[in-house]
TORSEMI-671785 format. One line per 8 residues: their letters; for each residue x negated, y negated, z negated of N, C-alpha, C, O. Coordinates in nm, 2 decimals, padded with zeros to 4 digits. Layout:
// residues N
A> X/Y/Z/X/Y/Z/X/Y/Z/X/Y/Z | ...
This chain:
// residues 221
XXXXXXXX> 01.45/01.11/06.84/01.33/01.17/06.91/01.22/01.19/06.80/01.19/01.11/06.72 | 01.18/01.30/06.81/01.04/01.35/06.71/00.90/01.37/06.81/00.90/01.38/06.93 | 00.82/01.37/06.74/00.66/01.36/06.83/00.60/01.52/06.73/00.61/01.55/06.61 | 00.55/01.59/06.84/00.50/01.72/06.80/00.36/01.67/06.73/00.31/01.56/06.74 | 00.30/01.76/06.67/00.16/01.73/06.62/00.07/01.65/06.72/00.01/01.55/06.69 | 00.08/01.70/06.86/-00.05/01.71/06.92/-00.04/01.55/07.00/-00.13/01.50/07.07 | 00.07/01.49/06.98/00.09/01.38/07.02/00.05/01.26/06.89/00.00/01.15/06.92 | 00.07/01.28/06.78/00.04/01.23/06.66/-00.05/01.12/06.72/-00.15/01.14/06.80
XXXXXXXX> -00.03/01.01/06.69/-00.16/00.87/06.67/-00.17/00.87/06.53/-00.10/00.90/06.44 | -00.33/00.79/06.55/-00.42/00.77/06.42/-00.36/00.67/06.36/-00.39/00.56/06.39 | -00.26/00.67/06.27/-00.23/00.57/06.14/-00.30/00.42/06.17/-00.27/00.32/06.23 | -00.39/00.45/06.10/-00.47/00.34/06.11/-00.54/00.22/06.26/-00.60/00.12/06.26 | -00.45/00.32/06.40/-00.48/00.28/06.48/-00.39/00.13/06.52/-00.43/00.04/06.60 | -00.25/00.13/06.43/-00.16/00.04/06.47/-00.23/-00.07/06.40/-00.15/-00.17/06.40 | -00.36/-00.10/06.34/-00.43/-00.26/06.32/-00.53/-00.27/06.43/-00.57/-00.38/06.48 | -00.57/-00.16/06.47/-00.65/-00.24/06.60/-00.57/-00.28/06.69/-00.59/-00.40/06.73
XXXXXXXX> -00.48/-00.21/06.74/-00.36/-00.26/06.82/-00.29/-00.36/06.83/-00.27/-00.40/06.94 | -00.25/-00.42/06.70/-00.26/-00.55/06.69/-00.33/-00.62/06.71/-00.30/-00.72/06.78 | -00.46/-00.62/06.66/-00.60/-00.68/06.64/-00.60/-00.73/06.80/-00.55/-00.84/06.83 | -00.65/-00.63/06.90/-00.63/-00.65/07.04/-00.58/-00.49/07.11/-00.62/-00.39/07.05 | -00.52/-00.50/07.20/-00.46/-00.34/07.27/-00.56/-00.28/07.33/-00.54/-00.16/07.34 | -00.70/-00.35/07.42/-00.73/-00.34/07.46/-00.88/-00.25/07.36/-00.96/-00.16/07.39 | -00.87/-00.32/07.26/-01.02/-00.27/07.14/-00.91/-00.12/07.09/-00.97/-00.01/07.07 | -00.76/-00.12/07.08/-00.70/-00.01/07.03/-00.76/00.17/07.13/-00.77/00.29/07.11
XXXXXXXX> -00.78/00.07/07.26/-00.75/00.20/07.36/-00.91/00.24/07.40/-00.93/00.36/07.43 | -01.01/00.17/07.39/-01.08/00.17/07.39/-01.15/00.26/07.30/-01.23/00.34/07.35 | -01.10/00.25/07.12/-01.15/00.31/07.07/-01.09/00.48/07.02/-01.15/00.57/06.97 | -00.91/00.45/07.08/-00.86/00.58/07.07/-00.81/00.64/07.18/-00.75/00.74/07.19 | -00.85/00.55/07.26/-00.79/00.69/07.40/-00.97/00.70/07.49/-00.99/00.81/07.53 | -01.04/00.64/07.50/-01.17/00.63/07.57/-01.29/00.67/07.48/-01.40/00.68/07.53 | -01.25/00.70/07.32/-01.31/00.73/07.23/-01.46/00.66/07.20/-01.55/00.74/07.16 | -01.49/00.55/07.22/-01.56/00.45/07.23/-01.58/00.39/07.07/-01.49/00.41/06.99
XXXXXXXX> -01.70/00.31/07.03/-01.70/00.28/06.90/-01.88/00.23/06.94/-01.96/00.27/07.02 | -01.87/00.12/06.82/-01.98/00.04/06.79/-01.93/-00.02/06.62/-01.82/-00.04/06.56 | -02.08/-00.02/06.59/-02.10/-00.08/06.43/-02.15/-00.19/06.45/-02.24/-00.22/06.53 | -02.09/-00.29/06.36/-02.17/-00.43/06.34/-02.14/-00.45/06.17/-02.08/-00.37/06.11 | -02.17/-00.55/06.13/-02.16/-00.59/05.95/-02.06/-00.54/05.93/-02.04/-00.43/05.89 | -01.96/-00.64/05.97/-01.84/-00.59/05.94/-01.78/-00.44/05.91/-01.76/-00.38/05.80 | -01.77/-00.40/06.05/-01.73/-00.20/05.97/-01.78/-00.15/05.93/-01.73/-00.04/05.90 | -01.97/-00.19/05.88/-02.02/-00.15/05.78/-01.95/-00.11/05.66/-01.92/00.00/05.61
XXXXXXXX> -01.94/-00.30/05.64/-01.93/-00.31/05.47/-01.78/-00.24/05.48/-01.74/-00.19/05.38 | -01.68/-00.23/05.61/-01.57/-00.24/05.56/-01.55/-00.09/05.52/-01.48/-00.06/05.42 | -01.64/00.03/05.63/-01.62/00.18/05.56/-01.69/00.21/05.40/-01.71/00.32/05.35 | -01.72/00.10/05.35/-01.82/00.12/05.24/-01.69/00.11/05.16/-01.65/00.21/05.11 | -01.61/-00.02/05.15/-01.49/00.01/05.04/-01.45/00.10/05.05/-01.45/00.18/04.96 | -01.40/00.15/05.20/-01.32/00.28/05.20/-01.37/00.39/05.15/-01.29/00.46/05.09 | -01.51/00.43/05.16/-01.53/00.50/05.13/-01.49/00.52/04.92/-01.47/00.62/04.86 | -01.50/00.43/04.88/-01.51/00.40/04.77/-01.33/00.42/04.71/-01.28/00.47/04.60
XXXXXXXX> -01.26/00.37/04.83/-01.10/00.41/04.78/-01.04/00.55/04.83/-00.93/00.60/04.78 | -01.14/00.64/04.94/-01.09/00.77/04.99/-01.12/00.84/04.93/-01.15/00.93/05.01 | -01.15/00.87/04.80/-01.20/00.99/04.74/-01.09/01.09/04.71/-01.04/01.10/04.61 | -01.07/01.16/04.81/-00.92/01.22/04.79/-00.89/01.36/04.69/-00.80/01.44/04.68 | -01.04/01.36/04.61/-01.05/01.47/04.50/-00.96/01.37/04.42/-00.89/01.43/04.34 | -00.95/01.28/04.42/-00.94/01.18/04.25/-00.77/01.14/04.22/-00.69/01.11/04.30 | -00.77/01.14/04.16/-00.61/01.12/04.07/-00.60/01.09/03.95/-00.61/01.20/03.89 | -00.58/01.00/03.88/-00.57/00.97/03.77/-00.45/00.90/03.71/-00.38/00.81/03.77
XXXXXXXX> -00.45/00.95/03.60/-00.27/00.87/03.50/-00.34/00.82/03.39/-00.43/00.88/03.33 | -00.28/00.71/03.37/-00.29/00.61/03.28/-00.18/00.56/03.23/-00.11/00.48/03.29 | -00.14/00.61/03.09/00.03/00.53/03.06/00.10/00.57/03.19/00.07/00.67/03.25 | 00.18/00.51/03.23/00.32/00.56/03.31/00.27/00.56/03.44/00.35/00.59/03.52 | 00.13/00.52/03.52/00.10/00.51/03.62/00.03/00.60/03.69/-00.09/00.56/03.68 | 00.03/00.73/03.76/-00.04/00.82/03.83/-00.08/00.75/04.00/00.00/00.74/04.09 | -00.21/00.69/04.00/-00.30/00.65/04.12/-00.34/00.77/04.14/-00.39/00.84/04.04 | -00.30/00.84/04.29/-00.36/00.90/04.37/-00.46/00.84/04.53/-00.42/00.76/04.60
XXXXXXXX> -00.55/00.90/04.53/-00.63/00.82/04.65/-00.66/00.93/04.75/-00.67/01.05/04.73 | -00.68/00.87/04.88/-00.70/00.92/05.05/-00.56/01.04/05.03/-00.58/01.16/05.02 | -00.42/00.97/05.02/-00.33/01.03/05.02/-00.27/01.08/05.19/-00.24/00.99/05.27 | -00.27/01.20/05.21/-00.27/01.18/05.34/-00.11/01.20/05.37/-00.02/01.25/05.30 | -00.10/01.13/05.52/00.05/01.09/05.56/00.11/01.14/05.69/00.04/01.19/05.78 | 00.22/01.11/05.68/00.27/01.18/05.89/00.40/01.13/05.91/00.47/01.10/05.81 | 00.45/01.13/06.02/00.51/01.11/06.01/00.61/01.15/06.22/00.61/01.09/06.33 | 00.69/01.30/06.18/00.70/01.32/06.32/00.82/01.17/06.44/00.82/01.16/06.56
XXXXXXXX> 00.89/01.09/06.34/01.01/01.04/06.40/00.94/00.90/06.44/01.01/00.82/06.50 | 00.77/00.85/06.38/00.70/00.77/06.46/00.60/00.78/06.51/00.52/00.69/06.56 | 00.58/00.98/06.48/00.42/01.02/06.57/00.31/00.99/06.51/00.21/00.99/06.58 | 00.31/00.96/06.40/00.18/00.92/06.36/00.15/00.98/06.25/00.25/01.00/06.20 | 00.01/01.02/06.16/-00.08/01.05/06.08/-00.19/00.98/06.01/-00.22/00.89/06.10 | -00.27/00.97/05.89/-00.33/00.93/05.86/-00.33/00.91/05.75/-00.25/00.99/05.70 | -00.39/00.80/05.63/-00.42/00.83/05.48/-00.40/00.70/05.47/-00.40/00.60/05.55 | -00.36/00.71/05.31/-00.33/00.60/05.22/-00.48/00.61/05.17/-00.53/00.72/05.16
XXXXXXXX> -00.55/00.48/05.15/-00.67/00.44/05.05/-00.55/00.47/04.92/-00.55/00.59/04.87 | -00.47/00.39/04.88/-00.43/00.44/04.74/-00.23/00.40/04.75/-00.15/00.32/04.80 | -00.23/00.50/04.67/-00.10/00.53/04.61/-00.03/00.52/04.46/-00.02/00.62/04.40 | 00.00/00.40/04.42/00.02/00.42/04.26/00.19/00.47/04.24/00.30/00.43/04.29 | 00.16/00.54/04.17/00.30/00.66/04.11/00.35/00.61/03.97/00.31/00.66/03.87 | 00.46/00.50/03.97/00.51/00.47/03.83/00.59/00.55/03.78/00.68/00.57/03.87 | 00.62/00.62/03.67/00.69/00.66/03.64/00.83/00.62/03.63/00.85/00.53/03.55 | 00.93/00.67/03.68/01.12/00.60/03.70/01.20/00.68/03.72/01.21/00.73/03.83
XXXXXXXX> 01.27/00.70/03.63/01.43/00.75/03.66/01.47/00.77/03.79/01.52/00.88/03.83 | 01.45/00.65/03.86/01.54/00.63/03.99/01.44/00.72/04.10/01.48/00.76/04.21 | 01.30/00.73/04.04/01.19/00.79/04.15/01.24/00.93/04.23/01.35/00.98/04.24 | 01.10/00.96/04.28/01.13/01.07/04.37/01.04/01.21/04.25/00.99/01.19/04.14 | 01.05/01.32/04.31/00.99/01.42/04.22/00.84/01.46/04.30/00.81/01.44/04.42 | 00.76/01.51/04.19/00.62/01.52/04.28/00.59/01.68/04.26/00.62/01.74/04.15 | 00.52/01.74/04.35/00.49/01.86/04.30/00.40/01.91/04.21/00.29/01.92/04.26 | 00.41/01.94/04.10/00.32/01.96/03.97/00.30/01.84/03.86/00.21/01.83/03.78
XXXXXXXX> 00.40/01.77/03.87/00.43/01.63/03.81/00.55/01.68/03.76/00.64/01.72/03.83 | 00.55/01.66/03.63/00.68/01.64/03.52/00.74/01.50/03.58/00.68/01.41/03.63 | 00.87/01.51/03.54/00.95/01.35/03.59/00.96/01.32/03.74/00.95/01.40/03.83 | 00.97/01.20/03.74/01.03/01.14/03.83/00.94/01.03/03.87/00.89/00.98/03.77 | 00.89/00.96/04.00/00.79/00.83/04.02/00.83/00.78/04.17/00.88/00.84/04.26 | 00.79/00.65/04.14/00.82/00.57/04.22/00.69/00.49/04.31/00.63/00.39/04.27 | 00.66/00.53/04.40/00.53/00.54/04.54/00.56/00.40/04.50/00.65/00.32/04.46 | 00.42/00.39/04.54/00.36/00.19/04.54/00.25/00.20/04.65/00.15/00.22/04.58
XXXXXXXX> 00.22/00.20/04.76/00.10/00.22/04.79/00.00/00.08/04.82/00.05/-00.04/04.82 | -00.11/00.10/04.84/-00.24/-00.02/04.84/-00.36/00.01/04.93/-00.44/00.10/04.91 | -00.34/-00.07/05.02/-00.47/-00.08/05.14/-00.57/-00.16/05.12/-00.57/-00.28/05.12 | -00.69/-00.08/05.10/-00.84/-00.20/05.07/-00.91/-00.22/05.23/-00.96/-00.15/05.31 | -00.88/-00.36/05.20/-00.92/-00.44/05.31/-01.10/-00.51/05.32/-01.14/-00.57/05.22 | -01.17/-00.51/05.42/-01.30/-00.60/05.37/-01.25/-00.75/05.40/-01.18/-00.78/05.49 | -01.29/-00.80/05.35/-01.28/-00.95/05.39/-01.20/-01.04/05.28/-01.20/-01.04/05.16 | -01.09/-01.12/05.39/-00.98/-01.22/05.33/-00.87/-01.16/05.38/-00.85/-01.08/05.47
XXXXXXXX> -00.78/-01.24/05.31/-00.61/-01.21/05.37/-00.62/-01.28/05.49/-00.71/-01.37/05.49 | -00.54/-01.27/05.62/-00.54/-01.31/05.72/-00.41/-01.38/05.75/-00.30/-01.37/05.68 | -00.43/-01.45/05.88/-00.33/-01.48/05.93/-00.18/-01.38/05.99/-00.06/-01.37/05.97 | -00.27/-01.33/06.06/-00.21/-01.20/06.12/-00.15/-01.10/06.01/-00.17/-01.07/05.89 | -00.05/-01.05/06.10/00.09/-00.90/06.04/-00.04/-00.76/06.06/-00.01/-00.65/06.02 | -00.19/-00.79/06.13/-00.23/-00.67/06.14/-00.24/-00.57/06.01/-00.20/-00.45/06.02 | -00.28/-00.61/05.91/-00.29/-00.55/05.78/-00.15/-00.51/05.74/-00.13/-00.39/05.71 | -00.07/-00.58/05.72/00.08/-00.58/05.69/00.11/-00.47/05.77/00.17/-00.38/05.70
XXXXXXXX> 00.09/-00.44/05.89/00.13/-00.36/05.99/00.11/-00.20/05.99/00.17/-00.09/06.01 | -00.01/-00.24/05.93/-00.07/-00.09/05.90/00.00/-00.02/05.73/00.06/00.09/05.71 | -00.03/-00.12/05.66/00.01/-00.06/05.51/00.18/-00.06/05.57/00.25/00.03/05.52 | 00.23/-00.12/05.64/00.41/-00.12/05.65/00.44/00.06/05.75/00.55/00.11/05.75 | 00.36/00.09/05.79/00.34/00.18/05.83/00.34/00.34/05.77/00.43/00.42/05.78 | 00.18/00.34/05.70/00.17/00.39/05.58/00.34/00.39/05.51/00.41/00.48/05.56 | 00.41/00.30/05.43/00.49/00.33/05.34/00.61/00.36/05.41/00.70/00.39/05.34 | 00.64/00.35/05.53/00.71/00.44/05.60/00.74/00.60/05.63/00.84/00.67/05.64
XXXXXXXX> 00.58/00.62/05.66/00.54/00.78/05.62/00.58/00.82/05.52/00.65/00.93/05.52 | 00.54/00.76/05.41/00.59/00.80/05.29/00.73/00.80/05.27/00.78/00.91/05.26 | 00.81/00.69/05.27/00.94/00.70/05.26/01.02/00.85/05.33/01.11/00.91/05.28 | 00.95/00.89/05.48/01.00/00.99/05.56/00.93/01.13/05.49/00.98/01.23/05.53 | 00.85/01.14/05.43/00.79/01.26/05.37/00.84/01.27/05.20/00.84/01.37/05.14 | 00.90/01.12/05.13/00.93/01.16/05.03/01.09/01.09/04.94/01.12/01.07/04.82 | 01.18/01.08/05.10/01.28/01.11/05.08/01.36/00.98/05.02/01.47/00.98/04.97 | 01.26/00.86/05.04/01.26/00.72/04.92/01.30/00.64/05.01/01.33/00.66/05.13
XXXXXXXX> 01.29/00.53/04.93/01.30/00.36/04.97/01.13/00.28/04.94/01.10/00.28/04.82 | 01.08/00.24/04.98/00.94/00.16/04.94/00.99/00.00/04.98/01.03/-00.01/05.10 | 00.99/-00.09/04.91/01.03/-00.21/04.96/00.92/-00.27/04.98/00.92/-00.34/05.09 | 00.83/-00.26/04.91/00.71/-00.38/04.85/00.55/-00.28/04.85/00.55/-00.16/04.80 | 00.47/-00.33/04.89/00.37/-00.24/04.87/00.24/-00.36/04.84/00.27/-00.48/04.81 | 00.06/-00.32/04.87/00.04/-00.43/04.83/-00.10/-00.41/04.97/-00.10/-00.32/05.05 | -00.21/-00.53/04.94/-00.32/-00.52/05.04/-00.42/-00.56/04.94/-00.40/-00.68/04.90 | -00.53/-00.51/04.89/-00.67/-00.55/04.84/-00.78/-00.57/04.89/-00.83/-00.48/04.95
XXXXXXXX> -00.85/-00.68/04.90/-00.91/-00.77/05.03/-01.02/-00.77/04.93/-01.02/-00.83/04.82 | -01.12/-00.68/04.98/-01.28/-00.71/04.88/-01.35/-00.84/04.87/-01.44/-00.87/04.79 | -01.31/-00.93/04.98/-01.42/-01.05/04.93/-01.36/-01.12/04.86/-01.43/-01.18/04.78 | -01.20/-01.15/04.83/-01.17/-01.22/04.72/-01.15/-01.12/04.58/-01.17/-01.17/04.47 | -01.13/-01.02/04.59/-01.12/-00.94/04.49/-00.94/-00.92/04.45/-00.90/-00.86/04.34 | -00.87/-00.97/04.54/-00.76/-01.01/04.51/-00.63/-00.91/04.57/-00.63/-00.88/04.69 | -00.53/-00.85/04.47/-00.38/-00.83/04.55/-00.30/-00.90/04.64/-00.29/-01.02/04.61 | -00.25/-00.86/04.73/-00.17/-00.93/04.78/-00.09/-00.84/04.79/-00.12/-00.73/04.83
XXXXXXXX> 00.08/-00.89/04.75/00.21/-00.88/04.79/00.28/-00.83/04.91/00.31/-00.93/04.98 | 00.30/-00.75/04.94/00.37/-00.75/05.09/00.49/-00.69/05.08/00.49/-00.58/05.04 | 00.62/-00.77/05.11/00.73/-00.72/05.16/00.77/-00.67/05.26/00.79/-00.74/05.36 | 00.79/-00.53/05.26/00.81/-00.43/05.33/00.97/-00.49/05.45/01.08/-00.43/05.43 | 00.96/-00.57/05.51/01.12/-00.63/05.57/01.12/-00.53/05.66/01.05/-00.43/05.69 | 01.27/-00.61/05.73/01.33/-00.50/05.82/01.25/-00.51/05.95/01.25/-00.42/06.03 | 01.18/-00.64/05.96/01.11/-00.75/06.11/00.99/-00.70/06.07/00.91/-00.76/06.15 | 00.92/-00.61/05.99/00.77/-00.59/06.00/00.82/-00.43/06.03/00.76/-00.38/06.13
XXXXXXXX> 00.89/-00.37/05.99/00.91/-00.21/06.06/00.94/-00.25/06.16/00.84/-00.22/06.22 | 01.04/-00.33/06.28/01.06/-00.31/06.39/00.95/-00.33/06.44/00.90/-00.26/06.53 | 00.89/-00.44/06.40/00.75/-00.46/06.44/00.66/-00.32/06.46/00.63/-00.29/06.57 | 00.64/-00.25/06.35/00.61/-00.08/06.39/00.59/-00.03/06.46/00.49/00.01/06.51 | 00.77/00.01/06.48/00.80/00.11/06.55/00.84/00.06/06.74/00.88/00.13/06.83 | 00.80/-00.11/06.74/00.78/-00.12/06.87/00.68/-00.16/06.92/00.67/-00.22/07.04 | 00.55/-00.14/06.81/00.41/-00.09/06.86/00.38/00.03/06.89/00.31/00.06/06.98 | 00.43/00.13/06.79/00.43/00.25/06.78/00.41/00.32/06.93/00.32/00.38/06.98
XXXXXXXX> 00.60/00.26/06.98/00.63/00.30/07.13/00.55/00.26/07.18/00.47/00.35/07.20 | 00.49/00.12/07.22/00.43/00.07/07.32/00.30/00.17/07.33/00.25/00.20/07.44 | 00.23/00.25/07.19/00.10/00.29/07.20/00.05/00.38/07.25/-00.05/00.41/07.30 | 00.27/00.49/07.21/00.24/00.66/07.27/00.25/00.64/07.42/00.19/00.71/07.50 | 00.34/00.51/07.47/00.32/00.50/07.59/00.21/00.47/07.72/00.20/00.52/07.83 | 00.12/00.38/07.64/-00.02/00.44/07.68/-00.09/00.54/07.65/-00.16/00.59/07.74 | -00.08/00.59/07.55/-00.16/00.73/07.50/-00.13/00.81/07.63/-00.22/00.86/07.70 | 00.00/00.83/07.68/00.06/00.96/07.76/00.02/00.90/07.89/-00.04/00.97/07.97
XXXXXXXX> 00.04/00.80/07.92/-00.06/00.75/08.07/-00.20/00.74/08.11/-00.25/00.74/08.22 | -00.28/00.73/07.92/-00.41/00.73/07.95/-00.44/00.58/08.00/-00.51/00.57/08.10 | -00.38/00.47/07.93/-00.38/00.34/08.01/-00.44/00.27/07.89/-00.41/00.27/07.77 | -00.57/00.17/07.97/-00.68/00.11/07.86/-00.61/-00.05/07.96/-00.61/-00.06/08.08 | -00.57/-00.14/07.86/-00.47/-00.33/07.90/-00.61/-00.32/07.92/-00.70/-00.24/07.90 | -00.57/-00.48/08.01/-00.67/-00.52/08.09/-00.74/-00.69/07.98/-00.68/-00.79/07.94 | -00.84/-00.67/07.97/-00.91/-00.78/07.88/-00.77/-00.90/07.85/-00.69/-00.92/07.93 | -00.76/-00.97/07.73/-00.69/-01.10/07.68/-00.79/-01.18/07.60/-00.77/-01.16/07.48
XXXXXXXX> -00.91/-01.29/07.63/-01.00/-01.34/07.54/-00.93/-01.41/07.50/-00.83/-01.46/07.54 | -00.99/-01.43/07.39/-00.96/-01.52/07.26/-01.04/-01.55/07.17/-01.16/-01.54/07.20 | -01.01/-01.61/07.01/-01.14/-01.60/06.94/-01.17/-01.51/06.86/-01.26/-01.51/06.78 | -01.06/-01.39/06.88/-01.08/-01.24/06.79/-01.20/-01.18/06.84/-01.27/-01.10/06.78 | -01.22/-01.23/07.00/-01.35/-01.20/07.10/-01.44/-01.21/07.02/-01.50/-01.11/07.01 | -01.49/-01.31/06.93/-01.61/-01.30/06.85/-01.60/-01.21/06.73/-01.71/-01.18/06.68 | -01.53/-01.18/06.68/-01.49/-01.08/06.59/-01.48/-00.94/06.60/-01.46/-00.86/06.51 | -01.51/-00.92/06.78/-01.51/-00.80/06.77/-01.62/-00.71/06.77/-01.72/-00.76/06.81
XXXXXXXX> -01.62/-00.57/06.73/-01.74/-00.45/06.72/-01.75/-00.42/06.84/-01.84/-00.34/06.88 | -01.65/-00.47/06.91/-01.64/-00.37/07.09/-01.68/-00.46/07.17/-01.68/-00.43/07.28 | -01.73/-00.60/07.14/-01.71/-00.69/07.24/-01.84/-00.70/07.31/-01.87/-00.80/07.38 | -01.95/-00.57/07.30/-02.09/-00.56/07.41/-02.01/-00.44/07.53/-02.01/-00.45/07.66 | -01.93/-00.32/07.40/-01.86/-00.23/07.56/-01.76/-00.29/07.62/-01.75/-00.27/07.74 | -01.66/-00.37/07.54/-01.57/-00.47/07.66/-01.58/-00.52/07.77/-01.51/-00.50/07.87 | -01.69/-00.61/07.76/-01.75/-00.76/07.81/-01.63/-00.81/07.88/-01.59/-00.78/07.99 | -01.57/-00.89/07.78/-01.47/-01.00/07.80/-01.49/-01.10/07.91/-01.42/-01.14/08.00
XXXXXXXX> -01.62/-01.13/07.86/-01.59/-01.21/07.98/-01.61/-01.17/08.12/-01.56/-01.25/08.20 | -01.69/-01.04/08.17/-01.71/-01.03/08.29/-01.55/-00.94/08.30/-01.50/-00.95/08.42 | -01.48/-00.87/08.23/-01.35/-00.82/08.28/-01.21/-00.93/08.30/-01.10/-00.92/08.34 | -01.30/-01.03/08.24/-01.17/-01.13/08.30/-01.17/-01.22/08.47/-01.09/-01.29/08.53 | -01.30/-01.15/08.50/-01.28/-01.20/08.62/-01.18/-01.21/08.75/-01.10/-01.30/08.72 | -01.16/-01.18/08.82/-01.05/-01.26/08.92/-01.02/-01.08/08.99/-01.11/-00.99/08.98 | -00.91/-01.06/09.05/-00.92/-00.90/09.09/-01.05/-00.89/09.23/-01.14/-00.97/09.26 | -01.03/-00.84/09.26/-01.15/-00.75/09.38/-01.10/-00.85/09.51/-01.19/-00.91/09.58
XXXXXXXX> -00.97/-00.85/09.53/-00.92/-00.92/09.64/-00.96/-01.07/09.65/-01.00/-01.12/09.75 | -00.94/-01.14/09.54/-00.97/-01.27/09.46/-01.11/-01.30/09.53/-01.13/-01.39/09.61 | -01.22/-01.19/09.48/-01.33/-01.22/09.45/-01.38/-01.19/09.64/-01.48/-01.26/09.68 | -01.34/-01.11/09.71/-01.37/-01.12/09.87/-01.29/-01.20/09.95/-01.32/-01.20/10.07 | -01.20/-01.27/09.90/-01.13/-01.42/09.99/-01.19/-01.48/09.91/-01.26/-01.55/09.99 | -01.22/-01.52/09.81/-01.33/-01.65/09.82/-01.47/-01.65/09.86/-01.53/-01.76/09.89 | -01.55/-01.48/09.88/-01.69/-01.49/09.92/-01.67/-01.52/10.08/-01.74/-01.60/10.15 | -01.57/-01.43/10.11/-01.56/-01.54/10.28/-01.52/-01.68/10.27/-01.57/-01.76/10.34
XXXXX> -01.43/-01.70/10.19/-01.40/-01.87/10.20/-01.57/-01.91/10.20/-01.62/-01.95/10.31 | -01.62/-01.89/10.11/-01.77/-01.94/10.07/-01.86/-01.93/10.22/-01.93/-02.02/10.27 | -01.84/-01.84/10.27/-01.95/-01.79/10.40/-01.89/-01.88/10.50/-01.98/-01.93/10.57 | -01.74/-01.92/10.55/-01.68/-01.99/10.65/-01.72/-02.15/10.65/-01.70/-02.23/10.74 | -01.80/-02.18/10.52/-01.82/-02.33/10.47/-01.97/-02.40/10.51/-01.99/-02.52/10.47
């Protein structure tokens, strides 16, 4: 099965979705959005890794940045912060590039490495696009976390694509219903940019039925 353009999800949407399903739908199907520190500082790296004029080689390495991506057989679109191009025999060919290179790509993250596959999920994602747009294998890609300053490693396995591609489903399946999950608190609750339009805790209340068998229980007393 292939997904036409107009069905396409935002790339980047499969870390909110993790993050929580409910902040995912909120902010891409209800088109909903709030700033706090955080996505401040976090659009500021980006901004700083999307400069998609820029391309540079250095010795055997061509970094390209805000590489953009798609992908019809998991429906989705969206950009690489960065892409490093080693030069390899075994690579793929680029258009207007002598030789042969081998895709590395790199997601700048604000913060720390986390607990959570959300970041994994997203860059595992990304190099899947690529692999389907450039005919390759990507095993390994990496994550750059601005408050440590640090790389991190990520192994592209077979359990973080399924992982993917049975978020992927779950998302277009809301997208086409138009279906926003129903609140899950937790302590991501304090971390979130959405959590004044959510209000967690007043949507966790009890259903409508719940809440008029107990105001008569209450009135019968």
């Amino acid at each position: 099965m292939t997904y036409t353009e107009d069905e396409y999800l935002q790339l980047s949407g499969i870390q909110h979705f993790s993050f929580c399903r409910r902040q995912w739908a909120l902010i891409h199907l209800e088109q909903q959005w709030a700033e706090n520190l955080r996505t401040v500082e976090g659009d500021i790296l980006h901004e700083r890794a999307h400069d998609e004029c820029f391309s540079e080689k250095r010795g055997n390495v061509l970094t390209v940045r805000g590489l953009r991506v798609h992908s019809p057989y998991l429906g989705v679109s969206g950009s690489c912060d960065v892409v490093e191009f080693t030069a390899d025999e075994s690579g793929v060919p680029l258009v207007g590039r002598e030789g042969r290179w081998r895709p590395y790509p790199v997601e700048y993250k604000h913060g720390a490495s986390k607990q959570t596959d959300a970041d994994r999920l997203q860059l595992c994602c990304q190099a899947m696009c690529l692999e389907e747009m450039l005919c390759c294998e990507i095993p390994e890609g990496a994550l750059f976390y601005g408050e440590t300053r640090r790389r991190e490693r990520v192994e592209l396995s077979c359990e973080l694509r399924d992982e993917v591609r049975a978020m992927l489903t779950e998302m277009h399946d809301y997208q086409k219903r138009g279906y926003t999950p129903k609140v899950k608190t937790g302590a991501h609750c304090r971390a979130c940019s959405l959590s004044e339009l959510c209000l967690p805790k007043l949507c966790k209340n009890p259903s409508a039925e719940a809440y008029i068998k107990a105001a008569l229980e209450t009135e019968t007393l």
